[in-house]
DRENZA-828695 format. One record per atom (N, C-alpha, C, CB): atom name; x, y, z. Coordinates in steps of 0.2 Angstrom, whole numbers, always signed. Atoms other than C-alpha are relative to their C-alpha. Glycine has a CB too. Example, Ala and Ser with C-alpha at 12.3 -4.5 7.8 and 13.67 -1.06 7.14 Angstrom:
2
+------+-------+-------+-------+
! atom !  east ! north !    up !
+------+-------+-------+-------+
!    N !    +4 !    -6 !    +0 !
!   CA !   +62 !   -22 !   +39 !
!    C !    +4 !    +6 !    +0 !
!   CB !    -5 !    +0 !    +6 !
!    N !    -4 !    -6 !    -1 !
!   CA !   +68 !    -5 !   +36 !
!    C !    -4 !    +5 !    +3 !
!   CB !    +2 !    +2 !    -7 !
+------+-------+-------+-------+
//
This chain:
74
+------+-------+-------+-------+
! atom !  east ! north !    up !
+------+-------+-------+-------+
!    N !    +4 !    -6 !    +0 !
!   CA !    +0 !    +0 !    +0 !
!    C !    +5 !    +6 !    +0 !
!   CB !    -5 !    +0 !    +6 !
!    N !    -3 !    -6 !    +0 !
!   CA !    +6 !   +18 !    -4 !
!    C !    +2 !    +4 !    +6 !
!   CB !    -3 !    +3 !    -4 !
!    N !    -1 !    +0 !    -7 !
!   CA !   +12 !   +27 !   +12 !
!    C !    -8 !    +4 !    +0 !
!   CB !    +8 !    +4 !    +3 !
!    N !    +7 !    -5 !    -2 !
!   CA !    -4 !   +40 !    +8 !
!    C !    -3 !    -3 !    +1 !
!   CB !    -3 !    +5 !    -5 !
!    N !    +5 !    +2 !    -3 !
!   CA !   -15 !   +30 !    +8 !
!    C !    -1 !    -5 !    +7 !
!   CB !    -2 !    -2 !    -6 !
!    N !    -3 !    +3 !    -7 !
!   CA !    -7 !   +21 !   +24 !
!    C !    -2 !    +7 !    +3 !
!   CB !    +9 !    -2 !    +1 !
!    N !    +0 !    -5 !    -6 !
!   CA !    -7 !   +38 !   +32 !
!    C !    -9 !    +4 !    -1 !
!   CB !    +8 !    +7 !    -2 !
!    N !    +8 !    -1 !    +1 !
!   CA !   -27 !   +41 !   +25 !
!    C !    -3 !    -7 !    +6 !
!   CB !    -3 !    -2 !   -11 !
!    N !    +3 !    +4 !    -3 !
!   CA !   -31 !   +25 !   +34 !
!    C !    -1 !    +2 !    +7 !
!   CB !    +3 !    -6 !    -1 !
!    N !    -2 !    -2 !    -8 !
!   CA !   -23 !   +29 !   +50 !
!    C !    -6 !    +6 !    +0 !
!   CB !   +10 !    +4 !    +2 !
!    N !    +4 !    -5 !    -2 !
!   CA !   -31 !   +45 !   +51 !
!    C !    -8 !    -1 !    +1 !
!   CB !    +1 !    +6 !    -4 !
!    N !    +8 !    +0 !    +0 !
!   CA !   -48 !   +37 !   +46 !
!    C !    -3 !    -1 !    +7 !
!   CB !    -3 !    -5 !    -4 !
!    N !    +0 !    +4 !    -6 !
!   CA !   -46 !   +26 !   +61 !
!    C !    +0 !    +3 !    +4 !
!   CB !    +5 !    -4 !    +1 !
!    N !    -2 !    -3 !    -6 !
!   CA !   -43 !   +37 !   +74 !
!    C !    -6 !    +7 !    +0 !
!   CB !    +8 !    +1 !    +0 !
!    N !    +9 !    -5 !    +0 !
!   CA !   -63 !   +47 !   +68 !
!    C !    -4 !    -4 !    +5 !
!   CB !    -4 !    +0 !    -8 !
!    N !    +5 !    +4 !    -3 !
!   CA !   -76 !   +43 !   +78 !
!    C !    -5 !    -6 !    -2 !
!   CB !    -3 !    +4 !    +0 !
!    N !    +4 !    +5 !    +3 !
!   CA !   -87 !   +28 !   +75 !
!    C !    -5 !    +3 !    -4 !
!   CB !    -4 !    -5 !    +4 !
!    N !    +5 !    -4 !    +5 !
!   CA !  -100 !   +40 !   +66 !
!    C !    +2 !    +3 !    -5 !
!   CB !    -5 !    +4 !    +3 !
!    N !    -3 !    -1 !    +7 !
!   CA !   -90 !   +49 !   +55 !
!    C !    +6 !    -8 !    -5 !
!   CB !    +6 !    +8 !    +2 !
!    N !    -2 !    +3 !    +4 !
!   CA !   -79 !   +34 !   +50 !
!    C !    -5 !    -5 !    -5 !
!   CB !    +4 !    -2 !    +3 !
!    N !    +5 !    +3 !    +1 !
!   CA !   -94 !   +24 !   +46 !
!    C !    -4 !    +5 !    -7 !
!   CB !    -4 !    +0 !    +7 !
!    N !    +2 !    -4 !    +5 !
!   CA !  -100 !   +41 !   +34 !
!    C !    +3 !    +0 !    -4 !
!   CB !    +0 !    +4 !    +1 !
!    N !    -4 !    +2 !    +6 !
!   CA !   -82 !   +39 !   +26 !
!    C !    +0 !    -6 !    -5 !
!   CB !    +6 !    +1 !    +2 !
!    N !    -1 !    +7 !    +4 !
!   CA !   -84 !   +21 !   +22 !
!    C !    -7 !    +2 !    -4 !
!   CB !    -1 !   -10 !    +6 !
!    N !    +4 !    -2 !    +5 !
!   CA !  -103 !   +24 !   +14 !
!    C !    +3 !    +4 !    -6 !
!   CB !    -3 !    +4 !    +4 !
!    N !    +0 !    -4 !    +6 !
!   CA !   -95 !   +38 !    +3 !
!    C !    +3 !    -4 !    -5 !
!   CB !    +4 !    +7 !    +0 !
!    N !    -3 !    +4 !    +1 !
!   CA !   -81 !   +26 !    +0 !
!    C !    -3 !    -5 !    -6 !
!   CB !    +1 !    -2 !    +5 !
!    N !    +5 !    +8 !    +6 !
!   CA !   -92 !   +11 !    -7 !
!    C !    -2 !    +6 !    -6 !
!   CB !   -11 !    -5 !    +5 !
!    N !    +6 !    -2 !    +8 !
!   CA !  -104 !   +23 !   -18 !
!    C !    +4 !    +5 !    -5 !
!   CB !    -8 !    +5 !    +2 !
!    N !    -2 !    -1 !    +5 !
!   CA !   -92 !   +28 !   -26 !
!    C !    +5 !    -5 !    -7 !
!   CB !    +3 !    +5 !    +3 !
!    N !    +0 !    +7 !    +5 !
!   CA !   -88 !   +12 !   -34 !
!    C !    -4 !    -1 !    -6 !
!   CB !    -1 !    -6 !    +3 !
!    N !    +5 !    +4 !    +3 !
!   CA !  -106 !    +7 !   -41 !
!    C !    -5 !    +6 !    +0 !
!   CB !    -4 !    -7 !    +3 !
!    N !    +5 !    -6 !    -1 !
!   CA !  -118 !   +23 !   -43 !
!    C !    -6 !    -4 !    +1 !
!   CB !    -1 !    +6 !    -4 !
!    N !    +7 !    +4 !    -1 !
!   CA !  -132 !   +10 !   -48 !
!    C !    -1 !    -5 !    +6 !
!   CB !    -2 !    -4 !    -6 !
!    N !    +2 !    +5 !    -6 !
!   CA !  -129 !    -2 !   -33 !
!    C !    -2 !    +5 !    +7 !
!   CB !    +8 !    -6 !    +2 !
!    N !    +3 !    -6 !    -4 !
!   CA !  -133 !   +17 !   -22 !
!    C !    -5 !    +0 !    +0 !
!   CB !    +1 !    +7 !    -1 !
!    N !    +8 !    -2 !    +1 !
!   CA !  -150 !   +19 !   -29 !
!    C !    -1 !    -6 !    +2 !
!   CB !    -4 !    +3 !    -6 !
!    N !    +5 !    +4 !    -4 !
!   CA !  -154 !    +1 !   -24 !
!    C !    +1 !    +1 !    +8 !
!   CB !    +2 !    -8 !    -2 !
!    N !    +0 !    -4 !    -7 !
!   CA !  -147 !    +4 !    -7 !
!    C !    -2 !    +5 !    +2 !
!   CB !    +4 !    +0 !    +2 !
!    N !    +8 !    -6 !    -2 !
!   CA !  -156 !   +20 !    -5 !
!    C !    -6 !    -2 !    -1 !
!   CB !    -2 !    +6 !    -5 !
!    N !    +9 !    +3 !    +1 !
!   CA !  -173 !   +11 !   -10 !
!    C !    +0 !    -6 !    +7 !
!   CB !    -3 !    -6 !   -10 !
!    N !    +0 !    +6 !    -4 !
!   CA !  -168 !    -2 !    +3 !
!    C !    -2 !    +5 !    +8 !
!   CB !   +10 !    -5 !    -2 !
!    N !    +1 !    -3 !    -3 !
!   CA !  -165 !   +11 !   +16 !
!    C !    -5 !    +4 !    +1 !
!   CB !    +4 !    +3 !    +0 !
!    N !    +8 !    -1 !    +1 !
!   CA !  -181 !   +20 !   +12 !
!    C !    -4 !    -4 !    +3 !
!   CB !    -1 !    -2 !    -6 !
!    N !    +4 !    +3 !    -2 !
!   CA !  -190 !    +5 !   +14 !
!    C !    -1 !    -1 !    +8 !
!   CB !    +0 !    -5 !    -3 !
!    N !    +0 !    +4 !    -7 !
!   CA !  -182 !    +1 !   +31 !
!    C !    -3 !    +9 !    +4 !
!   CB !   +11 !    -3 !    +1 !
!    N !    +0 !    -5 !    -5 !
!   CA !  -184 !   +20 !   +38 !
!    C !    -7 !    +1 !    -1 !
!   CB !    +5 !    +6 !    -1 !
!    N !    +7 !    +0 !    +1 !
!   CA !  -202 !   +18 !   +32 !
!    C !    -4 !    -3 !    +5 !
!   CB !    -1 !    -3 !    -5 !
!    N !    +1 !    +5 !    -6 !
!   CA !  -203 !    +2 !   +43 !
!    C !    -1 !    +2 !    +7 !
!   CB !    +5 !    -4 !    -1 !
!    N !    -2 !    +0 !    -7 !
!   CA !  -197 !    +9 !   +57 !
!    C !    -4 !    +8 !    +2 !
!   CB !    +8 !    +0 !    +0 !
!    N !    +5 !    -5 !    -1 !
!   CA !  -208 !   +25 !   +56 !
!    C !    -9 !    -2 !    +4 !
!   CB !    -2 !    +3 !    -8 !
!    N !    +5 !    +5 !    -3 !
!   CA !  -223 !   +13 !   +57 !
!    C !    -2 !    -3 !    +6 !
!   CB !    +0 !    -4 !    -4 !
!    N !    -3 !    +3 !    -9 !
!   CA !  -215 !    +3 !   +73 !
!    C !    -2 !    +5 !    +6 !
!   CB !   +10 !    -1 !    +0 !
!    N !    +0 !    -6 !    -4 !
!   CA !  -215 !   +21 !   +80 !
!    C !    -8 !    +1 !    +2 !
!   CB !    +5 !    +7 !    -3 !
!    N !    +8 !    -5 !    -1 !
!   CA !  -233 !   +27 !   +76 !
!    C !    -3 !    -5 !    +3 !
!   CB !    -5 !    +2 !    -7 !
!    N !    +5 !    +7 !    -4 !
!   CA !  -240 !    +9 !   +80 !
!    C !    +2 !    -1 !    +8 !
!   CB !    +1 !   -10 !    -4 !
!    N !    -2 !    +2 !    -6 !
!   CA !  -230 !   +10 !   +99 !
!    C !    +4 !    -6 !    +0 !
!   CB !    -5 !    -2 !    +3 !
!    N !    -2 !    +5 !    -1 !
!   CA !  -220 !    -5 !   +96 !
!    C !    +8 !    +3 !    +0 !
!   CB !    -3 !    -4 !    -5 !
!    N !    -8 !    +2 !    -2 !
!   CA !  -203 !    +3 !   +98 !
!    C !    +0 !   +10 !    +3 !
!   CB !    +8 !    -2 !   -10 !
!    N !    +0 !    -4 !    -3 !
!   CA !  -198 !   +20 !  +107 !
!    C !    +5 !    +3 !    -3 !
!   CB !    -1 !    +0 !    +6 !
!    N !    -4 !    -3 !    +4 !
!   CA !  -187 !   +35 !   +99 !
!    C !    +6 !    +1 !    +8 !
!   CB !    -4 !    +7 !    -4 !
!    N !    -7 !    -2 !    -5 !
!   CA !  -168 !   +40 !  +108 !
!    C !    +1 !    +8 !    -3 !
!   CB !    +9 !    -7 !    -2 !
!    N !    -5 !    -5 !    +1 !
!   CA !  -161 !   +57 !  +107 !
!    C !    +6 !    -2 !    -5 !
!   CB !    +3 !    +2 !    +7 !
!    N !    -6 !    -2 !    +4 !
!   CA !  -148 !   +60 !   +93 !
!    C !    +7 !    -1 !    +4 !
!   CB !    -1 !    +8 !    -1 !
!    N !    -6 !    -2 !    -3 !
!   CA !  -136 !   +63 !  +108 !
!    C !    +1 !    -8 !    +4 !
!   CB !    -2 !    +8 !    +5 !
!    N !    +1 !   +10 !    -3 !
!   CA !  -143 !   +44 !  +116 !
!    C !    +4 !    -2 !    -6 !
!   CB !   -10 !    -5 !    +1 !
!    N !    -4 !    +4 !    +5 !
!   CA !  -137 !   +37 !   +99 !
!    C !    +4 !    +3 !    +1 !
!   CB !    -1 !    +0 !    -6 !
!    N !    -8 !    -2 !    +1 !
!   CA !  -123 !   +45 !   +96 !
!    C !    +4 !    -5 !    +7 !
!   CB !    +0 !   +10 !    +2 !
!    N !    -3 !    +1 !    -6 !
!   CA !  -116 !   +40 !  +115 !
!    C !    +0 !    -8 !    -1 !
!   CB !    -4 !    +4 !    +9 !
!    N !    +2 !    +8 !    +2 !
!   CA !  -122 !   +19 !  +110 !
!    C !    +8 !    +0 !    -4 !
!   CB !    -9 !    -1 !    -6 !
!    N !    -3 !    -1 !    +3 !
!   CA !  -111 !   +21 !   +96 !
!    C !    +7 !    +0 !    -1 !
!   CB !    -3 !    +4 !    -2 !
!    N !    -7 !    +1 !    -4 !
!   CA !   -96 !   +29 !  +105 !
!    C !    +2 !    -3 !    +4 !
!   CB !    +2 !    +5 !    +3 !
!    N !    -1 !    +1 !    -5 !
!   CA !   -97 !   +17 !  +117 !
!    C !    +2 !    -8 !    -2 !
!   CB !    -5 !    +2 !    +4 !
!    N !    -4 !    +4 !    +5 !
!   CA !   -91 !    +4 !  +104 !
!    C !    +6 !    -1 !    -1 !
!   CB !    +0 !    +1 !    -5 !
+------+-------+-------+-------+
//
């Protein structure tokens, strides 16, 4: 591996679990643009799902700041 992209890794590594997680996303879609738009419809569907879960009672929402702290605690 080239040292830059060694010294890109490192630094990715040492981001939070939520932004590195945001860099791998960009990462991937920029490989496949059309395998994006199935995973966007996929996401979609799922954040659809889970709207539903919410309105029917069946799951309870967290604070932004509750996730987040889950996440970092990885």
């Amino acid at each position: 591996m080239a040292p830059l992209a060694q010294n890109m890794i490192n630094d990715a590594l040492s981001l939070p679990p939520v932004d590195r997680a945001s860099l791998i996303e960009e990462l991937l879609a920029s490989f496949d643009r059309q395998a994006r738009s199935a995973i966007d419809a996929v996401w979609a569907n799922e954040a659809e799902r889970r709207i539903d879960a919410f309105d029917a009672g069946e799951t309870e929402a967290i604070t932004l700041e509750e996730s987040r702290e889950r996440i970092n605690r990885r």
